[in-house]
C-alpha positions as CSV (number, residue, x, y, z in Angstrom):
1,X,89.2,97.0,69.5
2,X,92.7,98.4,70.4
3,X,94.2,96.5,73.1
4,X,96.6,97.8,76.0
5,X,99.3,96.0,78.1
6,X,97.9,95.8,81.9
7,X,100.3,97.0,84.4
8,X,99.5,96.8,88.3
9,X,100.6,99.1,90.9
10,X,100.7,97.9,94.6
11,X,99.9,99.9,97.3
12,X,99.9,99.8,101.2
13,X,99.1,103.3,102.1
14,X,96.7,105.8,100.9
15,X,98.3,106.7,97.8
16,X,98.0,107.2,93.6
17,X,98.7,104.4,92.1
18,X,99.2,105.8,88.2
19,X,99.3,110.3,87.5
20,X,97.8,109.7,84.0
21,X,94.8,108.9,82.3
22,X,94.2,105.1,82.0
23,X,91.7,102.6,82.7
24,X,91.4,101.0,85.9
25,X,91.1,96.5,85.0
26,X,90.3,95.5,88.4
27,X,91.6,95.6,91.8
28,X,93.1,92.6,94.6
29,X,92.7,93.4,98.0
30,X,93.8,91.8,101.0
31,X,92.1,93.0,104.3
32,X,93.9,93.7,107.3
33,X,93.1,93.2,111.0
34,X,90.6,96.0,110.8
35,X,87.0,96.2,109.1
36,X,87.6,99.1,106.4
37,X,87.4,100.2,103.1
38,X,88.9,100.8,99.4
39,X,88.4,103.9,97.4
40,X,89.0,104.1,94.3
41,X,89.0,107.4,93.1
42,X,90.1,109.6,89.6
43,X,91.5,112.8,90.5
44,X,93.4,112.3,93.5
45,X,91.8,112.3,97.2
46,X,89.1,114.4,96.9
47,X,88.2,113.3,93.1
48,X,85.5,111.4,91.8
49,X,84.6,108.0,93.6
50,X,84.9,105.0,90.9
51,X,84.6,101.8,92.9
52,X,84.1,101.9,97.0
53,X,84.6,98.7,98.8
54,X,84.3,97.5,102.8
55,X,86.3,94.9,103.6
56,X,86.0,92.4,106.5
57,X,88.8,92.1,109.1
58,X,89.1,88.4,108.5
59,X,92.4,88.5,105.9
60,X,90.8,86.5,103.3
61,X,91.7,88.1,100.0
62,X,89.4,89.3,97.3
63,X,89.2,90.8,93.6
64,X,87.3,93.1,92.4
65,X,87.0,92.3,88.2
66,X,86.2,95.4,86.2
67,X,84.6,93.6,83.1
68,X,85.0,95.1,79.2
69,X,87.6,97.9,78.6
70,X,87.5,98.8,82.4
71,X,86.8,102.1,84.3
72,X,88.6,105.3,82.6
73,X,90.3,107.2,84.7
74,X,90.8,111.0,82.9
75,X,93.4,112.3,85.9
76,X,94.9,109.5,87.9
77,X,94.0,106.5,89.8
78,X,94.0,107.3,93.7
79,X,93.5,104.6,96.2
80,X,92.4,105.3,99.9
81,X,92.9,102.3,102.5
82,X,91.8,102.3,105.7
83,X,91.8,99.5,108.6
84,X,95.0,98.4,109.6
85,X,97.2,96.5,107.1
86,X,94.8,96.6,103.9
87,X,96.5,96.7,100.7
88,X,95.3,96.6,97.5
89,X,96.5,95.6,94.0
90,X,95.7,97.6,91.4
91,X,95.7,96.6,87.8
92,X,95.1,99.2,85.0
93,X,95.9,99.7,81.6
């Protein structure tokens, strides 16, 4: 099995996280002060949806662990955030 480093990208705002192909490893998100959501998406905004997640507006972190070799992303990894102050760590490799 060929192995890869794992890199993580942090975001804040709607944004991609890595323009290449990789494999998305797994996500840590913190909620904000607003019920939303994390979208995880290859191809940039309008691409396809990989991993969609509400999150509750209590601030009480949670991961998201992508088991095996992960999720392959062909284009990109593009994360969406909404509800106010969600970020989202994003590991991929």
């Amino acid at each position: 099995m060929m192995q890869t480093d794992v890199k993580a990208g942090y975001v804040s705002t709607t944004s991609t996280v890595y323009a290449a192909r990789t494999r998305l490893k797994g996500l840590f998100i913190t909620p904000g002060t607003a019920t939303g959501s994390v979208v995880v998406r290859d191809g940039g905004a309008s691409g396809t949806v990989l991993i969609s997640t509400a999150t509750a507006q209590d601030g009480t972190p949670f991961s998201v662990i992508i088991p095996g070799e992960g999720v392959l992303c062909a284009t990109d990894i593009h994360v969406t955030l909404t509800g106010t102050g969600t970020t989202a760590v994003v590991f991929y490799g």
